[in-house]
N, C-alpha and C positions, 0 to 999 in steps of 0.2 A: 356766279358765286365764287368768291376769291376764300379760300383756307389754307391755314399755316399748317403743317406737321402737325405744331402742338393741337391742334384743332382738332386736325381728321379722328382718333380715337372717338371723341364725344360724337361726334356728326356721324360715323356709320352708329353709332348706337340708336338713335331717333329714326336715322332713313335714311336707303341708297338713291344717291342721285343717279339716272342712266346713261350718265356720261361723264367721264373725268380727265384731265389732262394735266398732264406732271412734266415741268418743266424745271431743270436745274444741271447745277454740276458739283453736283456730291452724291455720287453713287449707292454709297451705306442707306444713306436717309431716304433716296430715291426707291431701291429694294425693301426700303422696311415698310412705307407707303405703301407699295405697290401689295405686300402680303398682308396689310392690314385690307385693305380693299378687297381682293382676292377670298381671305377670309369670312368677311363678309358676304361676303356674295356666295358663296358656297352655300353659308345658310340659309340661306333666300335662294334657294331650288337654282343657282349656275355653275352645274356641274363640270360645263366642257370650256374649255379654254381653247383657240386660234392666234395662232400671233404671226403677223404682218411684219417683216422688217428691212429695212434699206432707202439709197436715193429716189428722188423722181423718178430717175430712168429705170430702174429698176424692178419697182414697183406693177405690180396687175392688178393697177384698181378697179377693175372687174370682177375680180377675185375677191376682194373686201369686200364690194358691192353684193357679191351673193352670197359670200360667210354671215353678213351681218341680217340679210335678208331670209336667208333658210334657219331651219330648224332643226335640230340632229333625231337621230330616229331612237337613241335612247336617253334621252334629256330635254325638259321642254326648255328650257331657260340656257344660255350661252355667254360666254368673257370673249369678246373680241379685242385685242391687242395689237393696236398699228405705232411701230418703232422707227421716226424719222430722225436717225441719229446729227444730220444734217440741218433740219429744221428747213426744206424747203420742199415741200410734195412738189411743186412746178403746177402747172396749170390746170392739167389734171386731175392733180391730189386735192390741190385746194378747191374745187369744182367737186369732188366726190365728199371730200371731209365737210363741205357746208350741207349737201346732201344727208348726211349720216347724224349731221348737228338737227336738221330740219325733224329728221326721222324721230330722233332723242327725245324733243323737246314737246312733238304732238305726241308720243305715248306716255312721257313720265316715269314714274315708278312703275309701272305695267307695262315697263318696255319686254320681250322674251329675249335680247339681247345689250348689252354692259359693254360700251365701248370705253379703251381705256386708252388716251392716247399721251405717247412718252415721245418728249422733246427734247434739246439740250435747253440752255438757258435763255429764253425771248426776251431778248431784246426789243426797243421800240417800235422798230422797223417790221418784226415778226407779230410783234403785237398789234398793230394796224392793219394787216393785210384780214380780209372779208372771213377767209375760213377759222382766224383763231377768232374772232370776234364770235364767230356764230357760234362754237364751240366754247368758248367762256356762256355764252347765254344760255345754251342749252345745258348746261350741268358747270361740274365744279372745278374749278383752277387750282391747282395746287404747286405753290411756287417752291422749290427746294433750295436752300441756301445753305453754303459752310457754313458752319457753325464758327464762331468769331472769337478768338481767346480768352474774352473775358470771359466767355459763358464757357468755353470749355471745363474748368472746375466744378461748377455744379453740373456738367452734363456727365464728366467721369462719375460725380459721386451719385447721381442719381442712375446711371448703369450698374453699378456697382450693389445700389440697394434694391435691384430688381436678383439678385442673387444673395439678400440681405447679410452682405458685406457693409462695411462701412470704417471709415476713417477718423481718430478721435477729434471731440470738437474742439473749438479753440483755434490758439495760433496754429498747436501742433498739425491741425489736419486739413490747415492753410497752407502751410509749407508741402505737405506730403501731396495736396493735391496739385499744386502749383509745381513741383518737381515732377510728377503726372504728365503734366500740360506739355511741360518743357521737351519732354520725352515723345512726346506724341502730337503736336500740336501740325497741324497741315497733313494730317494723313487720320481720318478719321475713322478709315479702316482698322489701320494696326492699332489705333486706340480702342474698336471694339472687339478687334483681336485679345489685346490685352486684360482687358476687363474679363472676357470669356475666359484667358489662363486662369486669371486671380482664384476665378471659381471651381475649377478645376484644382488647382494649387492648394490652395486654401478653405477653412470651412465657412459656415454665415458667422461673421462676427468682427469684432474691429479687425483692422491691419493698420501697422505700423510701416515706420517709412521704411525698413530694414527688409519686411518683406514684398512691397510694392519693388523696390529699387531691384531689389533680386529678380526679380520679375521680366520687369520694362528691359533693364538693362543686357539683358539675356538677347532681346531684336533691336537694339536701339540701333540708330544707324552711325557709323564709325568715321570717327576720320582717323588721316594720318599720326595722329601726336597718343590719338590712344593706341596704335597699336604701339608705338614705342613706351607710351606709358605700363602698358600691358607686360611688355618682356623684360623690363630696367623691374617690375616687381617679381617677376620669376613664374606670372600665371598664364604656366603652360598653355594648356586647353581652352581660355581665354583667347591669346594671343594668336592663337592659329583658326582661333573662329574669325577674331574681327579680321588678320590678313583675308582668309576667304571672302568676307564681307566686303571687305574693298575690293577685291579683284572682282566679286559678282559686279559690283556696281562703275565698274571698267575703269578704275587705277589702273595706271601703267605698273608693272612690275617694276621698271626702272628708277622710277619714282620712290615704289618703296622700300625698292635694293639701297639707294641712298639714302633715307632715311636712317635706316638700322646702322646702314654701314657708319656713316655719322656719329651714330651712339657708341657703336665697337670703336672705334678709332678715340672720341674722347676719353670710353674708359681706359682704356693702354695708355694716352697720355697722360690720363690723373694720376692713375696706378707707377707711374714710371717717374711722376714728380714727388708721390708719397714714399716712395719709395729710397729716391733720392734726397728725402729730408723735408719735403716743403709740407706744409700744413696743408688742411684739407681745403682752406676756403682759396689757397691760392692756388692748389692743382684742381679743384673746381673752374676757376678761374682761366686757365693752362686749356682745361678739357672745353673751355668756351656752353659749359653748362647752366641754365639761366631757367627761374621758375620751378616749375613742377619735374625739371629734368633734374633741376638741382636737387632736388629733392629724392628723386631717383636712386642720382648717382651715389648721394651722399650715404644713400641708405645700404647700398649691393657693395662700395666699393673695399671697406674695412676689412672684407675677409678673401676678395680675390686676392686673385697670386697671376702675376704678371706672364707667366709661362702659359698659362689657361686661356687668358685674354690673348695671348700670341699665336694659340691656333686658329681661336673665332676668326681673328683679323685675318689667316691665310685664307679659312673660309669665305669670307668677305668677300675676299680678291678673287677666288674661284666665281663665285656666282658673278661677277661682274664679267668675267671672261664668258660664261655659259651666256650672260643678256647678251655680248657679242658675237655670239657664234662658235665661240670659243672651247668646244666641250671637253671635258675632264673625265677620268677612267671610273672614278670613285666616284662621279656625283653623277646626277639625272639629268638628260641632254635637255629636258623640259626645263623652261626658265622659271615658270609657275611653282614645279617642284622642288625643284632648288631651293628656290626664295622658299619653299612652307618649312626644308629641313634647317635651313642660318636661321630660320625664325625659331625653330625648335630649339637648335643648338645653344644660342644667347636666351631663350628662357629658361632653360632647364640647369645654366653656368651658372645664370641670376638664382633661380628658386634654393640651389645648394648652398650659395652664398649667403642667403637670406637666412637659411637652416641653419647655417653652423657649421 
């Protein structure tokens, strides 16, 4: 018997089959299976649960052979649980796993034991060898699959109104799911991470894009152009989340020592063309700022004062020396450190500048 996800709900309601096997590579979807199952089966008198896991070699399928054969002395009914992360038992395995398929399929639903067997994704190859064969015959397949962008939209909003939240209809709550997607799409975890804040965050009832965006963008993953985006607007506490953010996810430091350094150094030379009479769009221009930077600069630069921007820059030059080995009395011999205080110092220039 082949069942989807969407499936298995209905099917344990009618009846458990005594044997099921879950193959896939989307972990979320694979654990929520696995506890709908489990569930199940609790209320049908299988109290105790065994779980089996590793390669062939590793494996004492002798030891599954008598878990799945005995009976516990306070439980009649038992979950046996074998985890071939591999997806090859070796000769052995597959030799005992048809055994256990044979066993499944002559007691039925009157088995006193629920074998639950977890794969990664089968392949063709896996899929023709004798023990999954026996094992699809004797109970129920269950193939896990990513979930695929387009359906991510209605899979957000339908998480969502399991905590009956919900997003307005129309365009607007096409756009707000689809920024959703954008935000989350290839990691289905942080996606039902997210949806769990929202509920947390928020009470049942619409949400707008203002407060999803708030949300997502709190773990979303960073690159380089936002953390400069981040300190050219002066959001301190931002900006030293997503540096961390990069460095968890192993940015060089060096990498985004130039980066920042790049923006200090434009601003001094816009600052130092406006100063000297040029208009903005052409010490824009001067500062080699383009896009969302221009945007930036254009925004921080009217009320700096060039003396300000003349120490960040000495700054600059120190943490460049500390990535070299270079250390400084006043600054922290850690290069990681360093970089979190020039990131402090240029958002906090920016945030004053942006105040007045």
């Amino acid at each position: 018997m082949q069942l989807s996800p969407s499936q298995l709900s209905s099917h344990l309601q009618q009846r458990l089959a005594p044997l099921y096997v879950l193959h896939g590579d989307e972990p979320l979807l694979e654990q929520e299976a696995l506890d709908s199952i489990r569930v199940a089966a609790r209320q049908q008198g299988f109290a105790e649960r065994t779980v089996f896991s590793g390669s062939a070699t590793q494996f004492d399928w002798s030891a599954v052979l008598a878990a799945s054969a005995s009976q516990s002395l306070f439980a009649e009914r038992q979950i046996v649980e074998i985890r071939i992360p591999t997806g090859k038992p070796g000769r052995e395995g597959g030799q005992v796993l048809q055994r256990l398929a044979q066993q499944a399929a002559a007691s039925g639903a009157a088995s006193d034991t629920l074998l639950l067997v977890i794969l990664p994704k089968a392949d063709r190859t896996m899929q023709a060898t004798p023990w999954f064969g026996a094992l699809a015959d004797a109970g129920a397949v269950l193939r896990i699959d990513p979930v695929p962008r387009r359906d991510m939209p209605a899979w957000l909003a339908q998480r969502m109104q399991r905590h009956g939240q919900h997003v307005p209809v129309g365009e607007e709550g096409l756009r707000i799911l689809s920024f959703f997607t954008d935000c989350v799409e290839g990691n289905l975890m942080a996606a039902h991470q997210e949806v769990e804040k929202l509920a947390l965050l928020y009470p049942p009832g619409e949400l707008g894009y203002e407060q999803i965006a708030a949300s997502v963008l709190n773990v979303a993953r960073y690159s380089i152009n936002d953390l400069s985006s981040a300190t050219l607007a002066g959001q301190v506490l931002r900006s030293q989340k997503i540096l961390n953010g990069l460095l968890a996810e192993g940015e060089a430091v060096v990498r985004l020592h130039s980066v920042l350094a790049n923006d200090i150094l434009g601003l001094y030379r816009a600052r130092q063309a406006l100063d000297e009479g040029a208009p903005m769009p052409q010490a824009l221009r001067l500062a080699r700022a383009w896009g969302p930077k221009e945007q930036g600069f254009e925004r921080v630069l009217p009320r700096l004062r060039l003396p300000a921007i003349a120490r960040i820059v000495q700054s600059a030059h120190t943490v460049d020396g500390i990535n070299k080995g270079l250390p400084h009395t006043a600054w922290p011999t850690d290069p990681t450190a360093a970089m979190q205080r020039l990131t402090l110092q240029l958002s906090r220039l920016c945030q004053r500048s942006l105040a007045g």
